[in-house]
C-alpha positions in Angstrom: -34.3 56.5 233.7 -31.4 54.6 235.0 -28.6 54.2 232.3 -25.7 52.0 232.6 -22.7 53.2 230.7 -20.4 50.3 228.7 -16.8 50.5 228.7 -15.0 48.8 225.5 -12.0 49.2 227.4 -13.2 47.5 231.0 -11.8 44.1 230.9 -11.9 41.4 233.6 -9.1 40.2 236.3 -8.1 36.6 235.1 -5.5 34.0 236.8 -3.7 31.4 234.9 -3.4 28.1 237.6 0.2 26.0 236.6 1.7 23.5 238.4 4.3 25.8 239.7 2.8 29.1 239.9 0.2 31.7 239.4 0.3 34.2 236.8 -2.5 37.6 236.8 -3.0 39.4 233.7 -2.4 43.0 233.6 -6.1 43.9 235.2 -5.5 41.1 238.1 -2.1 42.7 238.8 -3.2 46.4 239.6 -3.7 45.6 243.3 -0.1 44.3 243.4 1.9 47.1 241.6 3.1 48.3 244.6 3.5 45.0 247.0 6.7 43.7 248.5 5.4 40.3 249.3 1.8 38.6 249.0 0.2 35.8 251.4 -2.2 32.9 249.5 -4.7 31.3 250.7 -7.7 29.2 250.0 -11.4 30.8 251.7 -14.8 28.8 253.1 -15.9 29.1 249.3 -12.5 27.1 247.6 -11.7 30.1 246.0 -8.0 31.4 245.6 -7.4 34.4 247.7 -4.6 36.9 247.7 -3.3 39.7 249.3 -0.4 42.0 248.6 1.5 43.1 251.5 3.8 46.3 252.4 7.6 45.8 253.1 6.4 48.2 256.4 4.2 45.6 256.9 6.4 42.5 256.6 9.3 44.0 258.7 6.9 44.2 261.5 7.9 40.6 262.1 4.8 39.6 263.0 3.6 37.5 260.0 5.0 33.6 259.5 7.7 33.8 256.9 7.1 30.4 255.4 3.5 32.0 254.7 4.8 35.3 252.6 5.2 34.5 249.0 7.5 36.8 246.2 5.5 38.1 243.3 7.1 39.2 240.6 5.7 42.0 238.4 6.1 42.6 235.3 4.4 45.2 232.4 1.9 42.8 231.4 1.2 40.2 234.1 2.3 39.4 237.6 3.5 35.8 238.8 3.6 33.9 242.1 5.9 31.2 242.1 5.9 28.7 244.8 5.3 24.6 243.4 5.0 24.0 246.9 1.7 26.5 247.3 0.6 24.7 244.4 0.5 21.4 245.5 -1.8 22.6 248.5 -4.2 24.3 246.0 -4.4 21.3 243.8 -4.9 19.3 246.9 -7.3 21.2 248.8 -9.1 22.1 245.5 -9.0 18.5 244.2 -8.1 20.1 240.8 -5.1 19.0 238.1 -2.4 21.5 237.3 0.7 21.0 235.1 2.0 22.9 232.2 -1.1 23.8 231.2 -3.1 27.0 232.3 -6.1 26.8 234.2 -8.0 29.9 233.8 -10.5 31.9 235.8 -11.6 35.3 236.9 -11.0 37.2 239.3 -12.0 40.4 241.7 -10.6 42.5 243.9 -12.6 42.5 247.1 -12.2 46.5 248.6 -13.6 45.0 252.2 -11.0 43.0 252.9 -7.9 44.1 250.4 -7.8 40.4 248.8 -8.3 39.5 245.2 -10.3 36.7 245.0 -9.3 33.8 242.2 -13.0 32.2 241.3 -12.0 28.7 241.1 -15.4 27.1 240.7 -15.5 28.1 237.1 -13.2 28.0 234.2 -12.7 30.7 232.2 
């Protein structure tokens, strides 16, 4: 017999799309807790993807600056504030973001140390 045990505690990753930034809920911010800078990009599939990066590994000097993004972390949520990255999302995704959040889930992907935004489908 193969049981699956439920958590009333496990909760999901979501992201909250604005018009000048991203913000991750407590879950979505784990990854981050202990990242100096993050990179953002956009994968094959339209999703979102981000990935937290070591001061170690940003002094290397071997990353494009314009590419390495603050987050800022706080208790509850994270945040990623760049307007400029988010004019290139709302471009490349085609989608509308202003004031109002845009939610959707996310996951941390192990394989490649990412979190992946899931922008195909609102939350």
């Amino acid at each position: 017999m193969v049981i699956t045990w439920l958590n009333a505690k496990e909760r999901e990753g979501v992201a909250s799309l604005y018009s000048t930034n991203i913000t991750l809920n407590t879950v979505a911010s784990v990854p981050f807790e202990y990242a100096y800078r993050v990179q953002v990009g956009i994968d094959d599939n339209g999703n979102v993807v981000i990935q937290p990066l070591s001061k170690d590994r940003v002094e290397r000097g071997d990353l494009d600056e314009y590419a390495l993004q603050k987050i800022a972390i706080k208790q509850s949520y994270s945040r990623i504030s760049s307007t400029e990255i988010m004019k290139k999302i709302s471009n490349v995704l085609k989608i509308t973001l202003d004031e109002t959040p845009r939610r959707f889930k996310t996951r941390w992907d192990d394989n490649d140390n990412v979190l992946i935004i899931f922008t195909g489908k609102e939350n």
